[in-house]
VMD Tcl script that draws the C-alpha trace (Angstrom):
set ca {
  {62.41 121.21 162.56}
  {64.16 121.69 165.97}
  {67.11 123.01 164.33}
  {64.66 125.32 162.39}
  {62.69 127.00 165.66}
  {65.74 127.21 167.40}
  {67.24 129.98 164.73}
  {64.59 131.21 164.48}
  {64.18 132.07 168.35}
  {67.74 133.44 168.45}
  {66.57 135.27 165.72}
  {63.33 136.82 167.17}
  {65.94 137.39 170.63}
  {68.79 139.64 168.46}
  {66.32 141.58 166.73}
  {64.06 142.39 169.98}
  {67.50 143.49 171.72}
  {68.38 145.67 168.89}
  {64.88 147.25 168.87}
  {65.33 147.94 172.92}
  {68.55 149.62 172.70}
  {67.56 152.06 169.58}
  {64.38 152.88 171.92}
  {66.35 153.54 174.77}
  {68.86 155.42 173.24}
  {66.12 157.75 171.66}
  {65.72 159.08 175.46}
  {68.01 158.78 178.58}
  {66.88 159.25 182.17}
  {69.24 160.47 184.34}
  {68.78 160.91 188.12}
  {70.68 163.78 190.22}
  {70.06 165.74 193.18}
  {70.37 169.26 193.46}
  {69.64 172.16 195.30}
  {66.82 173.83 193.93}
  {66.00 177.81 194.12}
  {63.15 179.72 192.77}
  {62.39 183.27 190.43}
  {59.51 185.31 189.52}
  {60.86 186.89 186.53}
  {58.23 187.81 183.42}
  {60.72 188.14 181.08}
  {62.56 186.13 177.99}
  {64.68 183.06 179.33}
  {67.91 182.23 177.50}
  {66.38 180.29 175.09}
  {64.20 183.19 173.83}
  {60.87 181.63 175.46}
  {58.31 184.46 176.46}
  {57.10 183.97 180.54}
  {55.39 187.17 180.30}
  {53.08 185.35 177.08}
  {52.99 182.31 179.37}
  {53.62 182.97 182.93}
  {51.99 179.26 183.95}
  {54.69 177.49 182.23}
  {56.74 175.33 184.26}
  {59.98 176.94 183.61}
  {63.61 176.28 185.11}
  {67.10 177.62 184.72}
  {70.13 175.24 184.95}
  {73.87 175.01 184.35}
  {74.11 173.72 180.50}
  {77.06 171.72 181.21}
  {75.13 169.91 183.27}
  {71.48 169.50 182.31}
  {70.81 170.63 178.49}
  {68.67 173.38 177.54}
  {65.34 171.82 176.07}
  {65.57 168.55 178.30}
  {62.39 167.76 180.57}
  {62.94 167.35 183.98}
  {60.83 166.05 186.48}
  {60.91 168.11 189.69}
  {58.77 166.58 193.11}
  {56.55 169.31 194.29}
  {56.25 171.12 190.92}
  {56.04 169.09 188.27}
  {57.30 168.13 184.77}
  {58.95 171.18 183.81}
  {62.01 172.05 180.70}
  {65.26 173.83 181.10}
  {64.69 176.98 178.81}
  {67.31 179.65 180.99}
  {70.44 180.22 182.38}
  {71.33 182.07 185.04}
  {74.72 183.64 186.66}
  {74.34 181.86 189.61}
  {73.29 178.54 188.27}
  {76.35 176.66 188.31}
  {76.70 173.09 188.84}
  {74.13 171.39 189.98}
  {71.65 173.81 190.60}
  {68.19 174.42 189.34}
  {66.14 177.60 189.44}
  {62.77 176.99 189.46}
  {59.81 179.73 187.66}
  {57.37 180.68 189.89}
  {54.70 183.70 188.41}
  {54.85 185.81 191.39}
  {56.86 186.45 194.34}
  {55.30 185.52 196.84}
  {55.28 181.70 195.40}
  {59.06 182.06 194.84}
  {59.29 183.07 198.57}
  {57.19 179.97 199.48}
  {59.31 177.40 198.07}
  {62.21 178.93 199.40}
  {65.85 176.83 198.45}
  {65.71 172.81 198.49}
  {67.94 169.84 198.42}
  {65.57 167.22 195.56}
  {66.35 164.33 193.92}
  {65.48 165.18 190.35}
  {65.01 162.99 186.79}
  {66.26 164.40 183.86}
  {64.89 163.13 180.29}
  {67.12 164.59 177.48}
  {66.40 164.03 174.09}
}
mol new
graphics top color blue
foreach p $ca { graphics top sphere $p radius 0.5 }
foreach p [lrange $ca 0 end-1] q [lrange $ca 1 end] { graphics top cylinder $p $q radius 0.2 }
display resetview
């Protein structure tokens, strides 16, 4: 009977291990700091998405290489926001955060963050 609920344990431990590592590996966090900027543009962003249809979306441009396009990243003092543009200047790491208008661009001005990227 020992012998019996011991396997049986073991088993229950593999198979709970196996379950946590095919969760996990569904999405990965990855911390990073970078210097963060911020745009006003009402255009299309790389990916095709409109800001003009939806200028309250929590946009940001990054470096590909770095953070992929469609990943959600968690930025302090803005929010949860997903990498849908590019930018010529955004190499590296370096974010450019979507603001609707200028003047809220102007406000947050270039900052050094500690950010959490969640890609798929």
């Amino acid at each position: 009977m020992k012998k019996i609920l011991m396997t049986l344990a073991v088993a229950i431990l593999i198979v709970s291990s196996i379950f946590n590592q095919t969760a996990s590996a569904k999405t990965h966090t990855k911390k990073m700091r970078v210097s963060a900027t911020a745009y006003c543009e009402m255009g299309r962003t790389a990916t095709g998405y409109s800001l003009r249809r939806h200028p309250n979306a929590k946009v940001i441009a990054v470096d590909p290489r770095v953070i992929p396009l469609g990943s959600k990243v968690k930025i302090p003092g803005y929010g949860t926001a997903i990498a849908r543009d590019t930018g010529r200047a955004i190499k590296g790491k370096v974010i450019d955060v979507h603001f609707k208008s200028r003047h809220q661009a102007l406000k947050w001005g270039r900052k050094h963050l500690k950010i959490t990227v969640y890609r798929k």
